[in-house]
C-alpha positions in Angstrom: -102.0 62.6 -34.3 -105.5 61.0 -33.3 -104.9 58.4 -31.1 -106.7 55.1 -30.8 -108.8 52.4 -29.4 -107.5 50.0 -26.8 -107.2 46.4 -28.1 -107.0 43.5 -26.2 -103.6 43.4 -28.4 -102.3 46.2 -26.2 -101.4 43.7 -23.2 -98.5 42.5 -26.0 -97.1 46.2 -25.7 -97.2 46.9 -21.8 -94.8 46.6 -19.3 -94.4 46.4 -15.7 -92.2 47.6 -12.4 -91.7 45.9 -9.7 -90.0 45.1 -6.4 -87.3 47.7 -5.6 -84.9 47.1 -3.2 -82.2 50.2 -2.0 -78.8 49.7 -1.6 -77.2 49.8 1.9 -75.5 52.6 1.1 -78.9 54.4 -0.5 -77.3 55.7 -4.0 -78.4 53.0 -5.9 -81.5 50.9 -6.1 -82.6 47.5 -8.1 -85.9 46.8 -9.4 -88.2 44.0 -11.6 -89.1 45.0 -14.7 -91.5 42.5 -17.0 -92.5 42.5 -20.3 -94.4 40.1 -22.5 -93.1 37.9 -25.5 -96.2 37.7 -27.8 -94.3 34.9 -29.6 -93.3 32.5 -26.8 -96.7 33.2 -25.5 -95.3 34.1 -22.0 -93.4 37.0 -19.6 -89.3 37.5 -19.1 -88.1 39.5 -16.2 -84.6 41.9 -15.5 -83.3 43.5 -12.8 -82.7 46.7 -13.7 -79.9 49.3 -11.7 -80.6 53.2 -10.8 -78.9 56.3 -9.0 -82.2 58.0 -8.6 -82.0 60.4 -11.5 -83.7 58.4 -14.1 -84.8 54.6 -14.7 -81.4 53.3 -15.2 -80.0 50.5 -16.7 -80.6 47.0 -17.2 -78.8 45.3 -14.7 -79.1 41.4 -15.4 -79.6 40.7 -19.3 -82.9 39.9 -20.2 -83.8 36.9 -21.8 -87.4 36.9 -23.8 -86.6 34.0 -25.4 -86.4 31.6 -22.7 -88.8 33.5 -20.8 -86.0 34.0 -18.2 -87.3 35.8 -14.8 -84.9 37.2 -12.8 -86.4 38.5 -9.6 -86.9 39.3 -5.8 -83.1 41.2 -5.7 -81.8 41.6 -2.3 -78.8 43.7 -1.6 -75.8 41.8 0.7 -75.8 43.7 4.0 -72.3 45.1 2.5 -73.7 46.3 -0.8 -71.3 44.2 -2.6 -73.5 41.7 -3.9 -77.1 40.9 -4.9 -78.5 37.6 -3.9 -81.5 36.8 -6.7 -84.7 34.4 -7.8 -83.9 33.2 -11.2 -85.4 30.3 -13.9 -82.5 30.2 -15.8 -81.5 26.8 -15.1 -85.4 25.2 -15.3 -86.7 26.4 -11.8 -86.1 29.0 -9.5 -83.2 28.9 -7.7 -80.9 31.5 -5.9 -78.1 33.6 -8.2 -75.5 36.0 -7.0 -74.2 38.8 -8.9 -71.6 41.0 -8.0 -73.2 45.0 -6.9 -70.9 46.7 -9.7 -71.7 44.1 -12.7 -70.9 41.0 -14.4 -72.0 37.6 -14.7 -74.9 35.9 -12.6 -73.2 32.4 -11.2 -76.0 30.0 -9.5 -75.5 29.6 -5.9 -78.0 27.1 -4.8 -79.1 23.4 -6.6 -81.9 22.9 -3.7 -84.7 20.5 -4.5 -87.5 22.6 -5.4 -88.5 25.9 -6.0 -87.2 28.5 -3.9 -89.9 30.4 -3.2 -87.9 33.5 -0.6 -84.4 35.0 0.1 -83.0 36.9 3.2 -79.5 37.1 3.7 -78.2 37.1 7.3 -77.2 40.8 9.2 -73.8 39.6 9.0 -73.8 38.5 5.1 -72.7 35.2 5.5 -76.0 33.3 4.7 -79.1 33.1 3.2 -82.6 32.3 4.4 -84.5 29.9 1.5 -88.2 28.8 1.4 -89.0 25.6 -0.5 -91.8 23.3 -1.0 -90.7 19.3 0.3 -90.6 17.3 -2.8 -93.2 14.3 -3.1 -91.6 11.2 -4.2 -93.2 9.8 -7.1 -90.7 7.0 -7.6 -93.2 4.3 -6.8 -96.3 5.3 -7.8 -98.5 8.3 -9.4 -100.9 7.3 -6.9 -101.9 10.4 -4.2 -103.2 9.6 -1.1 -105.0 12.6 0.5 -105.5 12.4 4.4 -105.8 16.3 5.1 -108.4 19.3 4.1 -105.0 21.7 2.6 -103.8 19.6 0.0 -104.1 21.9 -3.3 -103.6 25.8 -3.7 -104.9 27.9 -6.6 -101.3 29.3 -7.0 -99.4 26.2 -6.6 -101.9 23.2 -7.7 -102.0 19.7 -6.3 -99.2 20.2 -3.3 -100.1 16.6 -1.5 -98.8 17.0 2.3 -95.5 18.9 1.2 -95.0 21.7 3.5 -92.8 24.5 3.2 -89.6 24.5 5.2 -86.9 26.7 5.9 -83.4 25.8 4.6 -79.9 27.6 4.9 -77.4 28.5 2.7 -73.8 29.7 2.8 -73.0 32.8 0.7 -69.7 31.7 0.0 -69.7 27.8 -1.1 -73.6 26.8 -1.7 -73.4 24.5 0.7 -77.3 24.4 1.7 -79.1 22.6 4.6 -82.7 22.1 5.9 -83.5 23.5 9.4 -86.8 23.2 10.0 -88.8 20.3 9.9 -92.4 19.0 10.6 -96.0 18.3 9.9 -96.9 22.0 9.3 -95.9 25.0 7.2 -92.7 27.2 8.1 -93.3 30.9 6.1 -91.8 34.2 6.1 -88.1 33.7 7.5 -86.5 36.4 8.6 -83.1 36.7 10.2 -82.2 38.0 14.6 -80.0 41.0 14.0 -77.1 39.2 15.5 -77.5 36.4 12.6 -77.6 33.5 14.8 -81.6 32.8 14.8 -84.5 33.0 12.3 -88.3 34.2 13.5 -91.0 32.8 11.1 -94.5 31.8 11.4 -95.7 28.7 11.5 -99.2 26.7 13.0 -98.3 23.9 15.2 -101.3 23.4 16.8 -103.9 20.1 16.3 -106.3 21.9 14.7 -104.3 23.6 12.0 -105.6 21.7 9.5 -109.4 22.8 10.3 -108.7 26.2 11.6 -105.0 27.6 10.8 -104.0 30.6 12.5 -100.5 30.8 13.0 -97.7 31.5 16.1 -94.6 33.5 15.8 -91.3 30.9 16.3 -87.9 31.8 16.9 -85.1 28.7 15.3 -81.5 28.5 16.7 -80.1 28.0 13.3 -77.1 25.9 15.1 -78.7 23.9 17.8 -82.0 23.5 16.0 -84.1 24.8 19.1 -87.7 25.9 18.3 -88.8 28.6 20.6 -92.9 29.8 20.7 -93.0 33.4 21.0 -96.3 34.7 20.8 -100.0 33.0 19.1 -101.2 35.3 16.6 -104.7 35.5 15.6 -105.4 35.9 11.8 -104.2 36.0 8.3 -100.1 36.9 9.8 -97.5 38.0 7.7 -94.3 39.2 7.6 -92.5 39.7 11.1 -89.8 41.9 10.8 -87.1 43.1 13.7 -86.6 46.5 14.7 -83.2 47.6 14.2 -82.6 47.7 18.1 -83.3 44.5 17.9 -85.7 44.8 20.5 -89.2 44.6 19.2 -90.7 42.2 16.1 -93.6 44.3 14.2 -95.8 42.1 12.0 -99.2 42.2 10.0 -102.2 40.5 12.2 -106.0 40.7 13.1 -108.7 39.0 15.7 -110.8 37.7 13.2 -108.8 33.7 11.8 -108.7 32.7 8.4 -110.9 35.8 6.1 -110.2 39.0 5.1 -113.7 40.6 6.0 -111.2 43.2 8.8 -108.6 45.2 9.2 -105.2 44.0 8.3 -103.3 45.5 11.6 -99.5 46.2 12.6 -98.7 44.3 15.9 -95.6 44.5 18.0 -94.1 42.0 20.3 -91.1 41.9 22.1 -88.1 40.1 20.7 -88.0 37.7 23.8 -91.6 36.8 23.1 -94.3 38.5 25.7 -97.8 40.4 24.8 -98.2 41.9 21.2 -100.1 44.8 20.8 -101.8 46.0 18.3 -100.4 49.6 17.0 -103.1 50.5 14.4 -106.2 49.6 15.8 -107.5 52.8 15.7 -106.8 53.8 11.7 -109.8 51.2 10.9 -108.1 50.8 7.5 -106.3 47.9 6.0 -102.4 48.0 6.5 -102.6 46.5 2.6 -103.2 47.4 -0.7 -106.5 45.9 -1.6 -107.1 48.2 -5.2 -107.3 45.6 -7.6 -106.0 45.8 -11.0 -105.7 43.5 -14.0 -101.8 45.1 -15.3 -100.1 44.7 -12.4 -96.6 43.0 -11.8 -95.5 44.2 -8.6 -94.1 41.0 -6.4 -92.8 43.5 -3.7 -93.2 42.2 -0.2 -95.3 43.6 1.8 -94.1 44.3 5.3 -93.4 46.4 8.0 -90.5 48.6 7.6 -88.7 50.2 10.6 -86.9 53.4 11.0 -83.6 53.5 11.3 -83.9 54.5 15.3 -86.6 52.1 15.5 -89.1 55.1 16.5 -91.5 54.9 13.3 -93.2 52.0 11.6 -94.3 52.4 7.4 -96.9 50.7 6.1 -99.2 50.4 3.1 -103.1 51.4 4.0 -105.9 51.1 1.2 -108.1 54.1 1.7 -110.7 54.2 -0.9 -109.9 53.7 -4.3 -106.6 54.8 -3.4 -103.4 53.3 -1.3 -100.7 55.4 0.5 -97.7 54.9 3.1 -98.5 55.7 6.5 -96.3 55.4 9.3 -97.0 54.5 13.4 -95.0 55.9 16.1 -93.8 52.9 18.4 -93.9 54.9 22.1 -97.3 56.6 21.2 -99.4 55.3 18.6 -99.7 58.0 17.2 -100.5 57.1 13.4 -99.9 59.8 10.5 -100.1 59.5 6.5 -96.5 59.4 4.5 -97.1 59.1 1.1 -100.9 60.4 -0.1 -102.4 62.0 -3.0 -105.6 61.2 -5.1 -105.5 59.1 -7.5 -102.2 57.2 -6.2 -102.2 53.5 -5.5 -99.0 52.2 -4.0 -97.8 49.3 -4.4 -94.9 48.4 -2.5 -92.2 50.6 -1.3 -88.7 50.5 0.2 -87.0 53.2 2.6 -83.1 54.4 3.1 -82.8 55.6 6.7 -79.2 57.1 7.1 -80.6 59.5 10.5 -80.1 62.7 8.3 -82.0 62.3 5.4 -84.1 59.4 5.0 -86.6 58.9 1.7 -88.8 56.5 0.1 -88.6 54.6 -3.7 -92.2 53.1 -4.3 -93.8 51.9 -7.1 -97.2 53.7 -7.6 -99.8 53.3 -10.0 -102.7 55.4 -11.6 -105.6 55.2 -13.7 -103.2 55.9 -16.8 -100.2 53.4 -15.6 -99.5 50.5 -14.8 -96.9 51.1 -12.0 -93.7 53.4 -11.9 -91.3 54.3 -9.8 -91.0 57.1 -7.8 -88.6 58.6 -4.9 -89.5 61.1 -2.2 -87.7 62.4 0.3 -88.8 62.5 3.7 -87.0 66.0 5.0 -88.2 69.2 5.0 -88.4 70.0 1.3 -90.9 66.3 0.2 -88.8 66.1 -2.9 -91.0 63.9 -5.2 -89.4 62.7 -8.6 -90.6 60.2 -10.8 -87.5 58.0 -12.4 -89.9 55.0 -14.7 -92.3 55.4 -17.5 -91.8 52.5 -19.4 -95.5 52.4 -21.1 -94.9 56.0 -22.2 -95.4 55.7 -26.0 -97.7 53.2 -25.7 -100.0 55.1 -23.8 -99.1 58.0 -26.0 -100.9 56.2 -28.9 -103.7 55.0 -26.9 -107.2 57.2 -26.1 -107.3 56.2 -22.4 -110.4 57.5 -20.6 -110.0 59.0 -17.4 -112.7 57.6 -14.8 -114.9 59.8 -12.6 -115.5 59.5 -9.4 -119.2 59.1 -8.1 -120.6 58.8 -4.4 -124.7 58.0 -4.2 -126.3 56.4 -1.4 -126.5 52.8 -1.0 -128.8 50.5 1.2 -129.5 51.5 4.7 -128.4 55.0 3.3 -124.6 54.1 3.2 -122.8 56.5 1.3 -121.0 53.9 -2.0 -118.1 55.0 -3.8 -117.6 54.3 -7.3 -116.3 55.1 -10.8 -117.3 55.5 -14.2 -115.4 55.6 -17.3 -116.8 57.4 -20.5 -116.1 56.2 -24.0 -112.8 58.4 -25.3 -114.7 60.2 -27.9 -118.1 60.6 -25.5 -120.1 62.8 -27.4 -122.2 65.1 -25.3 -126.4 64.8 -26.0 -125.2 60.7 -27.6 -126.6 57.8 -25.3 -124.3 54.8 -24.6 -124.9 51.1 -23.7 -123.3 50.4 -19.9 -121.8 48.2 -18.3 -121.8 47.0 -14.5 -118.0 45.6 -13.2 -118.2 44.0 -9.9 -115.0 42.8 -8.0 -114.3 39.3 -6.5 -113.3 38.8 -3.1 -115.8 40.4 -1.9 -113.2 41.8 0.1 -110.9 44.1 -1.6 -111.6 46.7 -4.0 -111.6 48.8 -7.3 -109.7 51.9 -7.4 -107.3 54.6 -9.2 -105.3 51.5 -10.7 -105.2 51.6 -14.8 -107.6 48.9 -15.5 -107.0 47.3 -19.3 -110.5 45.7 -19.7 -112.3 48.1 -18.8 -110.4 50.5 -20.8 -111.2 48.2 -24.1 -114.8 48.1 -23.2 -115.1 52.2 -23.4 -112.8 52.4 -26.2 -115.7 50.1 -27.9 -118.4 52.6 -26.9 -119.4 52.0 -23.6 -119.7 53.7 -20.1 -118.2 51.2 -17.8 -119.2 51.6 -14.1 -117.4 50.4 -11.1 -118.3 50.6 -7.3 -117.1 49.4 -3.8 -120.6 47.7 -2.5 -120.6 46.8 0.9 -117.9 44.2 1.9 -115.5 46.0 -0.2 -112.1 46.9 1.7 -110.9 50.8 2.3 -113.5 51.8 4.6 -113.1 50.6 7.7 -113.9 47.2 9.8 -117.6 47.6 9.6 -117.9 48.4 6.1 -115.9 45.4 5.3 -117.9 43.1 7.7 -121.2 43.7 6.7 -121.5 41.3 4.1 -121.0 38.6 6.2 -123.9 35.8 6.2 -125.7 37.9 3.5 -124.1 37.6 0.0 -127.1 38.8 -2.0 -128.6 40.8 0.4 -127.5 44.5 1.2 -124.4 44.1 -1.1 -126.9 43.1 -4.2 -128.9 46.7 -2.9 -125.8 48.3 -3.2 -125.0 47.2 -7.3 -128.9 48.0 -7.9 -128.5 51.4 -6.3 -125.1 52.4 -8.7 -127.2 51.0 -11.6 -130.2 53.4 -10.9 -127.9 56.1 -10.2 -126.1 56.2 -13.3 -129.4 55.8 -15.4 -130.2 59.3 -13.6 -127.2 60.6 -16.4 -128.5 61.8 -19.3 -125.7 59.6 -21.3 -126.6 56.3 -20.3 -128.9 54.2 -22.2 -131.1 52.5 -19.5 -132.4 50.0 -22.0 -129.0 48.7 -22.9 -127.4 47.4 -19.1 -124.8 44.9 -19.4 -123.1 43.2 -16.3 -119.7 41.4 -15.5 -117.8 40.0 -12.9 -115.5 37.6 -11.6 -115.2 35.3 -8.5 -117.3 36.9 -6.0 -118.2 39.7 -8.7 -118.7 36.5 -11.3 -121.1 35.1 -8.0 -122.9 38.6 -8.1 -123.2 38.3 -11.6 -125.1 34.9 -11.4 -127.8 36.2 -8.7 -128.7 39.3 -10.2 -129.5 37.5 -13.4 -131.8 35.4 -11.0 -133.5 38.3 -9.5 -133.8 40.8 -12.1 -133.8 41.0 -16.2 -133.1 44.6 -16.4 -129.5 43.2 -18.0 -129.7 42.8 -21.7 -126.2 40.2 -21.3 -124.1 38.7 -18.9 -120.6 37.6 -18.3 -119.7 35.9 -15.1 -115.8 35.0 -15.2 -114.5 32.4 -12.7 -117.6 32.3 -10.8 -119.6 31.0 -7.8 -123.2 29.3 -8.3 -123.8 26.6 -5.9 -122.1 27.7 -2.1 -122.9 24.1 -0.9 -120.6 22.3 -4.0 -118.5 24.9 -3.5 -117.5 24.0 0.1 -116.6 20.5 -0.3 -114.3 21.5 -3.8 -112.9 25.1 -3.9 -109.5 25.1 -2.2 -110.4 27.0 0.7 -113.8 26.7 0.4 -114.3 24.5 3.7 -113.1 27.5 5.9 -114.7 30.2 3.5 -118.1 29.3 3.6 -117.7 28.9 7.5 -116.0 32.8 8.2 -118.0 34.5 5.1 -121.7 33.1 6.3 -121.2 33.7 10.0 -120.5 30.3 11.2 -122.6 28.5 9.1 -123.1 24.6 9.2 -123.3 22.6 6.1 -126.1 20.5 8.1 -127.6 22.5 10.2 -127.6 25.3 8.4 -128.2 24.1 4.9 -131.6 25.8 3.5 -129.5 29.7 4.5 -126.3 28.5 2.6 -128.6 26.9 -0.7 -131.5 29.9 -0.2 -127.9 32.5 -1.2 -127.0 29.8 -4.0 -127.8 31.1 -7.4 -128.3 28.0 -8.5 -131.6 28.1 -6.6 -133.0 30.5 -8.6 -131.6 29.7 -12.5 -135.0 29.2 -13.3 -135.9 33.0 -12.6 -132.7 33.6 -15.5 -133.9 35.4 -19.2 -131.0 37.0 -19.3 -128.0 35.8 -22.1 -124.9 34.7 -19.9 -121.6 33.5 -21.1 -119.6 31.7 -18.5 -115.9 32.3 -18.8 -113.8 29.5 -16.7 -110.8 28.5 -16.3 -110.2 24.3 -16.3 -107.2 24.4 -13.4 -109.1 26.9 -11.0 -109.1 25.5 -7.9 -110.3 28.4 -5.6 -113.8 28.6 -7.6 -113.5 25.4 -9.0 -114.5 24.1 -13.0 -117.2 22.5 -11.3 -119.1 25.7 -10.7 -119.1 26.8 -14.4 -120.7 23.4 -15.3 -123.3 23.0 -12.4 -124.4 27.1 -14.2 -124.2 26.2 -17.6 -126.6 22.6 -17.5 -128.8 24.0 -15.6 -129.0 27.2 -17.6 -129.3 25.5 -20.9 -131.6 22.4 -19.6 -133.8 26.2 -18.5 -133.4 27.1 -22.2 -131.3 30.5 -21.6 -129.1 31.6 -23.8 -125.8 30.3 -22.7 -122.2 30.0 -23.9 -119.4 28.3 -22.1 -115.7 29.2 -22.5 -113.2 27.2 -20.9 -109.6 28.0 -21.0 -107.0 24.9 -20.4 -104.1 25.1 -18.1 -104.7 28.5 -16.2 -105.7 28.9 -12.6 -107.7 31.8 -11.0 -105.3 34.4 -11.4 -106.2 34.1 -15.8 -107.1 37.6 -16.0 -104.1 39.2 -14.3 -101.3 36.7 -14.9 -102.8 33.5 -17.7 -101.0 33.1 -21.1 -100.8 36.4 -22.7 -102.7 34.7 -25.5 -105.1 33.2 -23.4 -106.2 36.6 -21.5 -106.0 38.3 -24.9 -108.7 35.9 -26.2 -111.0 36.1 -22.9 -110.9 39.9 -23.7 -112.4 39.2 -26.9 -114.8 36.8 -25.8 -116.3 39.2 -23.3 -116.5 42.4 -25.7 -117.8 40.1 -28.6 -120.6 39.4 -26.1 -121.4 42.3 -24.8 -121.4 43.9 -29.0 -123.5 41.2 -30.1 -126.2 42.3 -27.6 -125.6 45.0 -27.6 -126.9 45.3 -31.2 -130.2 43.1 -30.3 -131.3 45.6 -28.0 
């Protein structure tokens, strides 16, 4: 049977895997799976059982009506229960379950969202995260006295920090622990279950410059101990099962992304960290971005069982793997590889004999399965999920090829191109350019659904990794820094050129696209070049000085991504790498996707672009979508990213058939 075109439709269809967590006893293992409800307009979520030799069973009943999500299962340290997130009752809020079935009973009534769950070595308790709740019994008024007061995730949050609270396993019974002016994240329990490490900035300048320290809380007494300053974007301290050491995820460089993620160890006591992976120069993350994921697996360090090895997650490339660290030497060595293969979270049994891994992996036909691997002698590798089988069945995916051609200063690019399904040899196609936000992550081996519609409709779709792009290295990463527009612009211009050099691509029919920094790209080439016949730029950037003063982060973003950069001192270099400067240069057609609740690349933004590029008399179209943040294209409305699909291939086809 012929199969057919991808449709912006097909997001109704797909599903997603997620999360897993392995029993104590490592014969079973829980994990998310989502699906969408076309109808309610909206995603439901089940936890969902296995014994390894297929996907199992549903586990907790789903509930697509209600748009119920059950999620972020955690195993009692005696297997005989699972602690989980759940909406059933309006917001999320902690549910236990008993490990061989039955019904779900709410354990917690806290005052807010709860946010993250870890039970206690010995069982007994649970570890919550919640948001304060602002008290809006007097007055709708807000009164804003600090820079962190809204999140693209989470919206308008005031001065509510997140605290840590405790809960009994047995009764509900729930108190607050930690307290304060500052944020409390990432909880996590002592082994002896009588302490909880976290991170948390304490400091006076936290609200300029917020890096944070690692604290250890006497849960009884209340006692706040400082056990080590970090240095950058920290996450997830976890203990070694000795109990000696904490391993977490750090860097040098404060609040941006333009480095290494690294794994640092400290001792339990407090003391000098050190930093273990210094010497991969790759990012302990995944980076590969995708817009079909559904994978809200933590990331985090994950010891062996003798406390000898590290795992981790490293984005090398297009792809991501598992590597692992050896405590006592360093010495750093890949787990889980393969081409093609982007992980994206894992979890590990260690019973001493025969330890193995479940991840989820994804690949340019999937959206995320799970697999498990064994990590003895024989690398037993068996995949158990493939939920989007018959979908993808019906579908004429395109497989991309991978393309390397030199780049500014002679840097060697990496890229991808995706051929219509039925590419005719000898036929010229229209292409078009996809450029990632961030700047820093990356495209990769990750099943991308746009740009799967936009060949199914006829067109080659290029992607690269310009400069700034994570997966190769610190340098790589950092070299965009204080020139946004510069070497990385080289970069696009150089994958452009290259692929006209195929005898398949129709040079006179270029299209471009892009979103955030990518939708920021999008706006200066159209102001230094016309060689585009049409442009989208989706949740963009056009004026870096606005930006600053409304983004959510911009006030620290503009400062680490242009070098230090003063809004007064050094205004003409932050306005000179503003497109906005040079919209009067723009011939090219540009529609301006937004959406209205973005806060990291504010509404603001789209309307500065679309005056001044209709006052210029460019062909201009703006489309604003209502109630959706930054995140539209990977986790808006169904309907909502649906109709921005349409909106960007309706552009592109009615150009296309000017040209």
């Amino acid at each position: 049977m012929a199969k057919r075109k991808v449709t912006p439709e097909d997001l109704f269809s797909m599903q997603f895997t997620g999360d897993v967590q392995i029993s104590p006893d490592g014969k079973k293992a829980l994990y998310v799976h989502t699906a969408v409800n076309a109808e309610k307009d909206g995603y439901f979520s089940s936890l969902w059982l296995t014994d390894f030799t297929d996907q199992g069973s549903r586990f907790t009943h789903p509930q697509p009506d209600r748009l119920v999500k059950d999620r972020s299962p955690r195993w009692s340290p005696d297997g005989q229960s699972i602690a989980f997130l759940s909406n059933r009752s309006g917001m999320d809020q902690v549910w236990l379950i008993p490990a061989d079935g039955g019904d779900a009973k709410q354990l917690t009534e806290l005052p807010n969202t709860v946010q993250f769950i870890a039970w206690s070595p010995d069982g007994k308790r649970l570890a919550c995260l919640i948001q304060d709740v602002e008290d809006t019994s007097t007055t709708d008024v807000k009164v804003i006295t600090k820079l962190r007061y809204k999140h693209d995730s989470k919206g308008f949050r005031g001065h509510h920090m997140n605290h840590i609270w405790v809960v009994e396993a047995a009764t509900g019974e729930a108190k607050q622990v930690s307290y304060g002016d500052w944020e409390d994240i990432d909880p996590v329990w002592s082994p002896d279950s009588r302490s909880i490490i976290f991170l948390s900035d304490r400091s006076e300048t936290r609200d300029f410059n917020h890096v944070p320290a690692l604290w250890k809380l006497d849960v009884e007494t209340g006692e706040c101990v400082k056990l080590g300053q970090c240095a950058g974007f920290t996450l997830a301290p976890r203990f070694s099962p000795d109990g000696k050491w904490i391993a977490y995820f750090d860097h040098q460089y404060g609040e941006t992304n333009a480095c290494n993620d690294e794994v640092w160890l400290i001792p339990a006591e407090g003391g000098e960290a050190r930093n273990l992976t210094g010497m991969l120069d790759r990012s302990t993350a995944n980076w590969v971005g995708t817009d079909v994921k559904w994978d809200a697996g933590v990331h985090q360090p994950t010891w062996s069982k003798d406390s000898r090895y590290i795992y981790f997650l490293v984005t090398e490339g297009g792809n991501c793997w598992i590597y692992r660290v050896e405590v006592k030497t360093g010495i750093i060595e890949p787990v889980v590889t393969g081409d093609r293969l982007v992980v994206t979270s894992f979890a590990m049994h260690d019973d001493g004999v025969e330890p193995f891994l479940v991840y989820v992996a994804a690949h340019p036909q999937s959206t995320g399965d799970l697999y498990v691997e064994s990590l003895g002698s024989d690398r037993e590798k068996r995949q158990l999920t493939d939920f989007n089988k018959y979908l993808f069945s019906e579908l004429a995916l395109s497989e991309p090829e991978r393309i390397r051609f030199e780049g500014a200063d002679g840097w060697e690019i990496e890229g991808w191109l995706l051929k219509p399904p039925n590419f005719q040899p000898g036929a010229k196609y229209p292409l078009i350019l996809q450029i990632h936000g961030g700047p820093h992550t990356c495209y990769g081996f990750s099943l991308n659904h746009e740009f799967q519609m936009l060949a199914s409709a006829g067109y080659v779709v290029l992607y690269t990794n310009p400069r700034g792009s994570q997966g190769y290295g610190k340098e790589f990463a950092r070299a965009v820094l204080g020139d946004w527009g510069g070497k990385d612009y080289e970069d696009l211009m150089r994958a452009v050129d290259y692929a006209c050099t195929l005898n398949y691509v129709d040079d006179y029919q270029l299209f471009v696209s892009g979103g955030s920094y990518g939708g920021f790209m999008v706006n200066w080439i159209v102001g230094h070049t016309d060689r585009f016949k049409a442009a989208v730029t989706q949740r963009s950037i056009c004026n870096l000085y606005s930006m600053a003063g409304s983004s959510d982060i911009g006030f620290y973003f503009i400062d680490t991504e242009f070098a230090g950069a003063d809004l007064w001192e050094n205004e003409e270099l932050i306005m000179s790498r503003s497109p906005i400067r040079y919209a009067r240069n723009v011939k090219t057609p540009v529609l301006i996707e937004h959406s209205e609740n973005d806060l990291r690349c504010p509404m603001e933004q789209a309307e500065q672009w679309f005056i001044a590029l209709k006052r210029l008399g460019v062909e201009t179209v703006l489309v604003r979508t209502p109630d959706e943040g930054h995140e539209l294209s990977r986790s808006g409305k169904p309907m909502h990213r649906i109709e921005r699909l349409k909106h960007i291939l309706n552009w592109f086809n009615k150009h296309r058939s000017q040209a």
